[in-house]
Biopython code that builds the backbone (N, CA, C, O; Angstrom):
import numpy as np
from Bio.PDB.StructureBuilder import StructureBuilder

atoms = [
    (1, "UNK", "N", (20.018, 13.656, 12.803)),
    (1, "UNK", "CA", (20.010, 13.582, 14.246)),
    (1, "UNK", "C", (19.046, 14.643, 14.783)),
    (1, "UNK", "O", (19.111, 15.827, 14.455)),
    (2, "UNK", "N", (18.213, 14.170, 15.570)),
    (2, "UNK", "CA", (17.073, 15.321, 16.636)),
    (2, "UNK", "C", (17.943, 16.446, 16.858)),
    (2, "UNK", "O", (19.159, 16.408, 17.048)),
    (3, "UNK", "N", (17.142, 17.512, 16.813)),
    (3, "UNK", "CA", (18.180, 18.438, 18.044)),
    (3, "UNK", "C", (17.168, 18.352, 19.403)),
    (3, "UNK", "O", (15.982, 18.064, 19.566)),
    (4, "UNK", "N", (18.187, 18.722, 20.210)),
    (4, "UNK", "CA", (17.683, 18.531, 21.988)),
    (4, "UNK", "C", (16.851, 19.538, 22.056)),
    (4, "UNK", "O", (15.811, 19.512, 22.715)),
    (5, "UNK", "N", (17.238, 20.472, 21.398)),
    (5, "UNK", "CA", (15.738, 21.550, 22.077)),
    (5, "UNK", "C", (14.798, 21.480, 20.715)),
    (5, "UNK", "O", (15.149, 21.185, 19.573)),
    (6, "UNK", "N", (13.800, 21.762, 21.093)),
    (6, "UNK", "CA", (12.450, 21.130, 19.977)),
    (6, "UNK", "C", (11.773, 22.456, 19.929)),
    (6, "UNK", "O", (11.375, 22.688, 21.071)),
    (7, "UNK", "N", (11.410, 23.590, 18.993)),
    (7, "UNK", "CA", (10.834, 24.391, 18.691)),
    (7, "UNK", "C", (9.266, 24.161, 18.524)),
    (7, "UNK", "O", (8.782, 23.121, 18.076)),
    (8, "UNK", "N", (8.572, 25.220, 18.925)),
    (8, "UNK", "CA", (7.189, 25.592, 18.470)),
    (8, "UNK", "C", (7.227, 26.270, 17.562)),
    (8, "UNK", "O", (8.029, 27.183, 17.362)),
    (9, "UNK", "N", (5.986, 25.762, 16.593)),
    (9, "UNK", "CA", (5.756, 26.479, 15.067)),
    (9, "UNK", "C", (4.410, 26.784, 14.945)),
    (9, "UNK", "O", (3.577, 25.990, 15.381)),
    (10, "UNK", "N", (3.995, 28.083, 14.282)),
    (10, "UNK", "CA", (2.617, 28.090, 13.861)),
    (10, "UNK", "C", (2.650, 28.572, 12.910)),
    (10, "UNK", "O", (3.356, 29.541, 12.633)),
    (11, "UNK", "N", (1.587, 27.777, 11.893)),
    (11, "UNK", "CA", (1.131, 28.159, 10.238)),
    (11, "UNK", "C", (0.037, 28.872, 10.429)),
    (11, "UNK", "O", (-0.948, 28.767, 11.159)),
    (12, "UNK", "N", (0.507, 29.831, 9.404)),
    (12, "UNK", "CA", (-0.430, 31.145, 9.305)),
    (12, "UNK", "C", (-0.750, 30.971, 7.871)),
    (12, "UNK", "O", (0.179, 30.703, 7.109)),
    (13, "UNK", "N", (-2.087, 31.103, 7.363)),
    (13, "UNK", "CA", (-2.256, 31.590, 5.817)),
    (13, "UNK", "C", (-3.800, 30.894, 5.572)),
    (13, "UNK", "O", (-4.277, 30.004, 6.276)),
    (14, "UNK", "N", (-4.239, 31.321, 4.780)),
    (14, "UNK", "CA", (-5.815, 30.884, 4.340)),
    (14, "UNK", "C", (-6.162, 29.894, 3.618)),
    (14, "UNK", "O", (-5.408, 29.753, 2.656)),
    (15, "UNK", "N", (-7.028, 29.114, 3.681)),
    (15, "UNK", "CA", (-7.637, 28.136, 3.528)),
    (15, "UNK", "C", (-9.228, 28.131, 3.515)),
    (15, "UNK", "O", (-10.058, 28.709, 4.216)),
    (16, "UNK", "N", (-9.337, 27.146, 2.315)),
    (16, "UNK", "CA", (-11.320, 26.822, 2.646)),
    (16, "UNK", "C", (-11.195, 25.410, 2.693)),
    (16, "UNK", "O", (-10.397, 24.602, 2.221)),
    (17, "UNK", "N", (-12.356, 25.336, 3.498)),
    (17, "UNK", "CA", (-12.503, 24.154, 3.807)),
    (17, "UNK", "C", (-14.155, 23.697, 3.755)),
    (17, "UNK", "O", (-15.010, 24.581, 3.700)),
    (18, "UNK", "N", (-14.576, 22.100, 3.778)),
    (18, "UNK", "CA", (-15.716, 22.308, 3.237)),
    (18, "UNK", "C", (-15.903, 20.974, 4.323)),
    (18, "UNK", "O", (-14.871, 20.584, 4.867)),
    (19, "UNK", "N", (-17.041, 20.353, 4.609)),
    (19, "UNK", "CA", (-17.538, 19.411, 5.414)),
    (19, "UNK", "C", (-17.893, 18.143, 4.603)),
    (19, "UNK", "O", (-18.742, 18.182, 3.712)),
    (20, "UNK", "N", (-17.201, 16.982, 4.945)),
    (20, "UNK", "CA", (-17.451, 15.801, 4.396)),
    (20, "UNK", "C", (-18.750, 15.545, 4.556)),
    (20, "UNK", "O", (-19.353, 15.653, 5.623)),
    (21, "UNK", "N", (-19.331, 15.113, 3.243)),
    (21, "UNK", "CA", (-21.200, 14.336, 4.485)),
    (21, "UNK", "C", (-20.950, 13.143, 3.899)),
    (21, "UNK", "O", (-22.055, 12.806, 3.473)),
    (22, "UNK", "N", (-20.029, 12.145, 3.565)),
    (22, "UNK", "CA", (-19.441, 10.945, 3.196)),
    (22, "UNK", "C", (-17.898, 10.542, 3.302)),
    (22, "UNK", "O", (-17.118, 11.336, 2.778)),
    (23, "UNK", "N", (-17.451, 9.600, 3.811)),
    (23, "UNK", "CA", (-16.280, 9.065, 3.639)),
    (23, "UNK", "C", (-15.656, 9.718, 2.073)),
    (23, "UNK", "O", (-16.175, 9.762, 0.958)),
    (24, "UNK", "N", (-14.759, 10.025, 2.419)),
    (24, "UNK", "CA", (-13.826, 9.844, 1.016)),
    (24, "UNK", "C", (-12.093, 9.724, 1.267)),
    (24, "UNK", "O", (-11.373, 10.311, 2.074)),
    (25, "UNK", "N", (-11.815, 8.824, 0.334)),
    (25, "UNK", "CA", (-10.357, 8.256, -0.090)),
    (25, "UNK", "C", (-9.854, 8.884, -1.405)),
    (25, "UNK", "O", (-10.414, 8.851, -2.501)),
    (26, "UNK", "N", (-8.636, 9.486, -1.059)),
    (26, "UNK", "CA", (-7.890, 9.986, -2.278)),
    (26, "UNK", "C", (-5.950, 10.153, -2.101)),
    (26, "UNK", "O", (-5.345, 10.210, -1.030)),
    (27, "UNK", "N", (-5.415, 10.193, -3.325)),
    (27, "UNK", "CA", (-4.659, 10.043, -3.549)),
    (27, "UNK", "C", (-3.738, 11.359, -3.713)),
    (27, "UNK", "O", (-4.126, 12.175, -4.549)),
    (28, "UNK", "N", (-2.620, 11.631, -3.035)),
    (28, "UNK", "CA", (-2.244, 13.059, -3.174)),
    (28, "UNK", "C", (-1.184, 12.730, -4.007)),
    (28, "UNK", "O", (-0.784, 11.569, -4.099)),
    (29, "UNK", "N", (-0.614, 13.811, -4.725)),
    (29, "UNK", "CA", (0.467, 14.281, -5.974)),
    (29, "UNK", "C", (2.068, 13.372, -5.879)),
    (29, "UNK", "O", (2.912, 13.051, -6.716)),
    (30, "UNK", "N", (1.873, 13.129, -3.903)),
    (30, "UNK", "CA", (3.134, 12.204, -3.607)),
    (30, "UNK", "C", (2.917, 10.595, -3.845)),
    (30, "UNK", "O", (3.824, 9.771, -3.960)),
    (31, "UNK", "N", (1.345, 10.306, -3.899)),
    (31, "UNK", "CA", (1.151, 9.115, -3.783)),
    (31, "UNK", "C", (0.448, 8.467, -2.761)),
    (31, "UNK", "O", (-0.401, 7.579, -2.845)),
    (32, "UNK", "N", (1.038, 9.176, -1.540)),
    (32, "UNK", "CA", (0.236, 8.893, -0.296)),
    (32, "UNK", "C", (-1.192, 8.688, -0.418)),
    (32, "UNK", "O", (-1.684, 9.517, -1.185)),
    (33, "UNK", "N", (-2.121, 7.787, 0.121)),
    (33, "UNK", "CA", (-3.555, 7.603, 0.115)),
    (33, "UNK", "C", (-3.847, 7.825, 1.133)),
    (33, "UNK", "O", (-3.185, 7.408, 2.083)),
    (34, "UNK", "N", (-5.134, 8.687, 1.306)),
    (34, "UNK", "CA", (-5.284, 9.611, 2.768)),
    (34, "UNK", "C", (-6.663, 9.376, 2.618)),
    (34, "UNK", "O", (-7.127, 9.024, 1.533)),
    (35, "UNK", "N", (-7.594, 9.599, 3.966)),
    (35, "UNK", "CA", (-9.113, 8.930, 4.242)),
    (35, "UNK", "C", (-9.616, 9.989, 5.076)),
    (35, "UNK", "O", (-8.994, 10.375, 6.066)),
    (36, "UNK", "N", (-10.977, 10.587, 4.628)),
    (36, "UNK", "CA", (-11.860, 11.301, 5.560)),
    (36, "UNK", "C", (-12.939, 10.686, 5.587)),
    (36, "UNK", "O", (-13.359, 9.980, 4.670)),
    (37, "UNK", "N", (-13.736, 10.985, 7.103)),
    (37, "UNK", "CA", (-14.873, 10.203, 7.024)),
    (37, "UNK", "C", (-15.825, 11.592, 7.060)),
    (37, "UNK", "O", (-15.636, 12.805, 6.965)),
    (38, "UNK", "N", (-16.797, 10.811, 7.226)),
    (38, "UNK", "CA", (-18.057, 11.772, 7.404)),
    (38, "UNK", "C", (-18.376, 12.725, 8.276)),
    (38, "UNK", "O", (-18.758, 12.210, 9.327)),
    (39, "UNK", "N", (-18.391, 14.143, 8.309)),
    (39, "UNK", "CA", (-18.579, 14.822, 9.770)),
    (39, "UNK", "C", (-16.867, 15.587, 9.655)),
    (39, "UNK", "O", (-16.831, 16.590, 10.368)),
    (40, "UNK", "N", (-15.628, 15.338, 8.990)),
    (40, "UNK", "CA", (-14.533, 15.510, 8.872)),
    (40, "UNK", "C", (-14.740, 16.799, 8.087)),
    (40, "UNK", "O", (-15.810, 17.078, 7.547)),
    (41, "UNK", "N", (-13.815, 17.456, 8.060)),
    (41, "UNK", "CA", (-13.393, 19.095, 6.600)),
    (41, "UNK", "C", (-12.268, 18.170, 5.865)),
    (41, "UNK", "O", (-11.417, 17.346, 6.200)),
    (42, "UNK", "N", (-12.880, 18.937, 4.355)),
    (42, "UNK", "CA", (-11.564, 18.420, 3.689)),
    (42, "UNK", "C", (-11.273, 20.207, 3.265)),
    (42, "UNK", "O", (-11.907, 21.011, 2.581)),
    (43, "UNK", "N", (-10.009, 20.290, 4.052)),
    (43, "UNK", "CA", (-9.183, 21.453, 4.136)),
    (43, "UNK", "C", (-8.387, 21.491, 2.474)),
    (43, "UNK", "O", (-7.640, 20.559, 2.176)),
    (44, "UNK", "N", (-8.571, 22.347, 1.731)),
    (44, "UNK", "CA", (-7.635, 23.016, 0.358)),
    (44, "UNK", "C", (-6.560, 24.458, 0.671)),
    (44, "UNK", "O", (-7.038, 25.503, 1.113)),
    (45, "UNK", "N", (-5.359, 24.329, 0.421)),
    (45, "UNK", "CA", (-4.802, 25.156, 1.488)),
    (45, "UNK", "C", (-4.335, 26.161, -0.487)),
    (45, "UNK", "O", (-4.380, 25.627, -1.595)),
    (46, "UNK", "N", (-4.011, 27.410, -0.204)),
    (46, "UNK", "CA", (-3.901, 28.303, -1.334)),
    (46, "UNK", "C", (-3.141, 27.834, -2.151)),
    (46, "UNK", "O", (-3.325, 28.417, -3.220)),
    (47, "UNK", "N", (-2.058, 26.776, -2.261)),
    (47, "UNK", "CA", (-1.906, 26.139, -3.429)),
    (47, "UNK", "C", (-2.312, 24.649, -3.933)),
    (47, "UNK", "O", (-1.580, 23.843, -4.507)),
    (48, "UNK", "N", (-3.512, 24.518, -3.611)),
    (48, "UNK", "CA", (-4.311, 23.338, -4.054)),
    (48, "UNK", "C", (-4.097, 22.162, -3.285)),
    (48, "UNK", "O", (-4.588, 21.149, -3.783)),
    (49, "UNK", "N", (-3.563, 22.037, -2.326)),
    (49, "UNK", "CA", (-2.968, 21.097, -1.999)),
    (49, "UNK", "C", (-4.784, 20.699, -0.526)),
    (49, "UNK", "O", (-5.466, 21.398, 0.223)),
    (50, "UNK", "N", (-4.733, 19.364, -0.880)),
    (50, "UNK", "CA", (-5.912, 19.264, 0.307)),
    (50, "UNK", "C", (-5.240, 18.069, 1.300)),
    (50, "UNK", "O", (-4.265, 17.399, 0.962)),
    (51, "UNK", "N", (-5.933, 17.936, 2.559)),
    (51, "UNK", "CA", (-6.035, 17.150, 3.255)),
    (51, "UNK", "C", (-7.424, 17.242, 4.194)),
    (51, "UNK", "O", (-7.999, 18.308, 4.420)),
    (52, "UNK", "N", (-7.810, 16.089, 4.640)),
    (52, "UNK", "CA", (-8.844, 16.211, 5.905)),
    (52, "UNK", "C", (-8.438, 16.414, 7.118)),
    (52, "UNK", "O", (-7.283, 16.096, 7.402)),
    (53, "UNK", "N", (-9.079, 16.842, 7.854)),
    (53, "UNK", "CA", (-8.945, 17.248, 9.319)),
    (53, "UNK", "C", (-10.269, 16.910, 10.034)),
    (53, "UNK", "O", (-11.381, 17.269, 9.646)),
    (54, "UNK", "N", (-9.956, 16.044, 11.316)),
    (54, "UNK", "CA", (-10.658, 15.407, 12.053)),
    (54, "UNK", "C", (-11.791, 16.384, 12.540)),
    (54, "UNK", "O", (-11.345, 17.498, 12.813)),
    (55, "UNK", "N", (-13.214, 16.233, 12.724)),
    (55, "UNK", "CA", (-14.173, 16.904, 13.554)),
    (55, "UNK", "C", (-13.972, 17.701, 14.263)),
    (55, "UNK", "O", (-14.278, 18.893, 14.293)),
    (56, "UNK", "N", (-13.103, 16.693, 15.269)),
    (56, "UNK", "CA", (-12.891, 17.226, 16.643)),
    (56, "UNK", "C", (-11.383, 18.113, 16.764)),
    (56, "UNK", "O", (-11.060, 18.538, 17.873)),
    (57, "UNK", "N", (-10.543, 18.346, 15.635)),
    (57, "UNK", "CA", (-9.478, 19.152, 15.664)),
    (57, "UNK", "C", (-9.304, 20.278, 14.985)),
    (57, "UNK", "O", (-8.415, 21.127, 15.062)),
    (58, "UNK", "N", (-10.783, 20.150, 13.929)),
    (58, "UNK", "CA", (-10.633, 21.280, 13.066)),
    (58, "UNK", "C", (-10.785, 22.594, 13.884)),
    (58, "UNK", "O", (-10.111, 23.605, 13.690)),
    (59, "UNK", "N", (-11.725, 22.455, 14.793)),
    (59, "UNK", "CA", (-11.756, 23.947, 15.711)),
    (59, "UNK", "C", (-10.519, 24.172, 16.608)),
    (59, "UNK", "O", (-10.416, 25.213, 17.256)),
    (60, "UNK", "N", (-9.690, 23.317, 16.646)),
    (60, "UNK", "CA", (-8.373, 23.657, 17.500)),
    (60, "UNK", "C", (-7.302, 24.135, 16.186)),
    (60, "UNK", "O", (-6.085, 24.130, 16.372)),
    (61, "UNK", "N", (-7.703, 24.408, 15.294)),
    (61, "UNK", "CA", (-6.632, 24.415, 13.851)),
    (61, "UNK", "C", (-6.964, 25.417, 13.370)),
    (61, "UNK", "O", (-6.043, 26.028, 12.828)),
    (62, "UNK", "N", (-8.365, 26.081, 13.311)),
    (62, "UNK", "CA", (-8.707, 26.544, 11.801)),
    (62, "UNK", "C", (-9.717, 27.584, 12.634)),
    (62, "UNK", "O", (-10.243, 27.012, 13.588)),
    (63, "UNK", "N", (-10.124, 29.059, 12.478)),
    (63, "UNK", "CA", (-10.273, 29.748, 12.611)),
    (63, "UNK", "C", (-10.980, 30.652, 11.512)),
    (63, "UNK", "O", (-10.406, 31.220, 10.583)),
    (64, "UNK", "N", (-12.880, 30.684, 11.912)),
    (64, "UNK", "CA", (-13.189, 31.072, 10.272)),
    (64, "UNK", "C", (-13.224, 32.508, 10.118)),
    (64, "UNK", "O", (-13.699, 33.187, 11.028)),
    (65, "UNK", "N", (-12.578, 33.279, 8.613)),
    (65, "UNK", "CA", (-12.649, 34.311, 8.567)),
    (65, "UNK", "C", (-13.887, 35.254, 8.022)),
    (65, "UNK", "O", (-14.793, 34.828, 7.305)),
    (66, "UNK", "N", (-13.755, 36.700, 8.521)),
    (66, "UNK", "CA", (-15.408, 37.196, 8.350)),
    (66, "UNK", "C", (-15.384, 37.398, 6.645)),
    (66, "UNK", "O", (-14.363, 37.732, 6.045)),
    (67, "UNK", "N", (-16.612, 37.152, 6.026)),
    (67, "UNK", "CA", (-16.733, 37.213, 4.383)),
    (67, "UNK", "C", (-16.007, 38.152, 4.325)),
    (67, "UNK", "O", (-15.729, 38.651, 3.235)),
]
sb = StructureBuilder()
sb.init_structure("model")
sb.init_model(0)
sb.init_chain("A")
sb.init_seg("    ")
for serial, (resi, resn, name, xyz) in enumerate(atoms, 1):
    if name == "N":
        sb.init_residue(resn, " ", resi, " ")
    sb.init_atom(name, np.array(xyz, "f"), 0.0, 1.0, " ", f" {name:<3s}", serial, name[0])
structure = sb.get_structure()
Protein backbone atom coordinates (compact mmCIF):
# COMPACT_ATOMS: atom_id res chain seq x y z
CA UNK A 1 0.00 0.00 0.00
CA UNK A 2 1.35 3.82 -0.96
CA UNK A 3 1.96 5.79 1.99
CA UNK A 4 0.10 9.30 1.82
CA UNK A 5 3.01 11.33 2.37
CA UNK A 6 5.67 10.71 -0.45
CA UNK A 7 9.33 11.56 0.45
CA UNK A 8 12.16 13.28 -1.50
CA UNK A 9 15.38 11.36 -2.11
CA UNK A 10 18.76 12.22 -3.44
CA UNK A 11 21.61 9.82 -4.65
CA UNK A 12 24.86 10.84 -3.88
CA UNK A 13 28.06 8.83 -5.08
CA UNK A 14 30.33 8.72 -8.27
CA UNK A 15 30.00 7.67 -11.49
CA UNK A 16 31.63 7.86 -15.15
CA UNK A 17 29.91 8.23 -17.75
CA UNK A 18 30.77 8.28 -21.40
CA UNK A 19 28.69 9.66 -24.60
CA UNK A 20 26.91 7.35 -26.96
CA UNK A 21 27.93 8.31 -30.74
CA UNK A 22 25.55 5.21 -31.71
CA UNK A 23 22.41 3.60 -30.57
CA UNK A 24 23.05 0.77 -28.32
CA UNK A 25 20.80 -2.13 -26.81
CA UNK A 26 21.80 -4.23 -23.90
CA UNK A 27 20.81 -6.53 -21.49
CA UNK A 28 21.23 -5.97 -17.67
CA UNK A 29 22.12 -8.88 -14.94
CA UNK A 30 18.05 -8.78 -14.23
CA UNK A 31 17.24 -9.37 -17.76
CA UNK A 32 15.66 -6.20 -18.46
CA UNK A 33 16.63 -4.88 -22.14
CA UNK A 34 17.37 -1.21 -22.01
CA UNK A 35 18.16 1.24 -25.27
CA UNK A 36 20.41 4.35 -25.71
CA UNK A 37 20.51 6.31 -28.64
CA UNK A 38 23.00 8.50 -29.97
CA UNK A 39 23.91 11.87 -28.25
CA UNK A 40 22.68 9.82 -24.80
CA UNK A 41 25.62 8.90 -21.66
CA UNK A 42 25.82 5.50 -20.85
CA UNK A 43 26.24 6.14 -17.04
CA UNK A 44 28.50 3.01 -14.99
CA UNK A 45 27.72 3.69 -11.41
CA UNK A 46 30.81 2.23 -8.76
CA UNK A 47 29.53 -1.14 -8.78
CA UNK A 48 29.38 -1.83 -12.46
CA UNK A 49 26.09 -1.53 -12.85
CA UNK A 50 25.22 0.81 -16.18
CA UNK A 51 22.30 2.47 -17.56
CA UNK A 52 21.73 5.40 -20.19
CA UNK A 53 20.55 8.69 -19.45
CA UNK A 54 18.78 10.90 -21.84
CA UNK A 55 20.78 14.12 -23.43
CA UNK A 56 18.58 16.31 -22.14
CA UNK A 57 18.53 14.92 -18.35
CA UNK A 58 21.94 14.06 -17.90
CA UNK A 59 22.78 17.75 -16.88
CA UNK A 60 19.79 17.80 -14.47
CA UNK A 61 21.37 14.38 -12.80
CA UNK A 62 24.97 14.33 -13.03
CA UNK A 63 27.40 16.89 -12.05
CA UNK A 64 31.10 16.61 -13.45
CA UNK A 65 33.82 16.26 -10.96
CA UNK A 66 37.26 18.30 -11.13
CA UNK A 67 40.18 15.53 -12.26
Amino acid sequence: MPQSNPRTFRRIGTATAERLSEARTWVTQHGNELHGEAGDWLVTDDKGGERTVGRDEFPKLYEVLPD
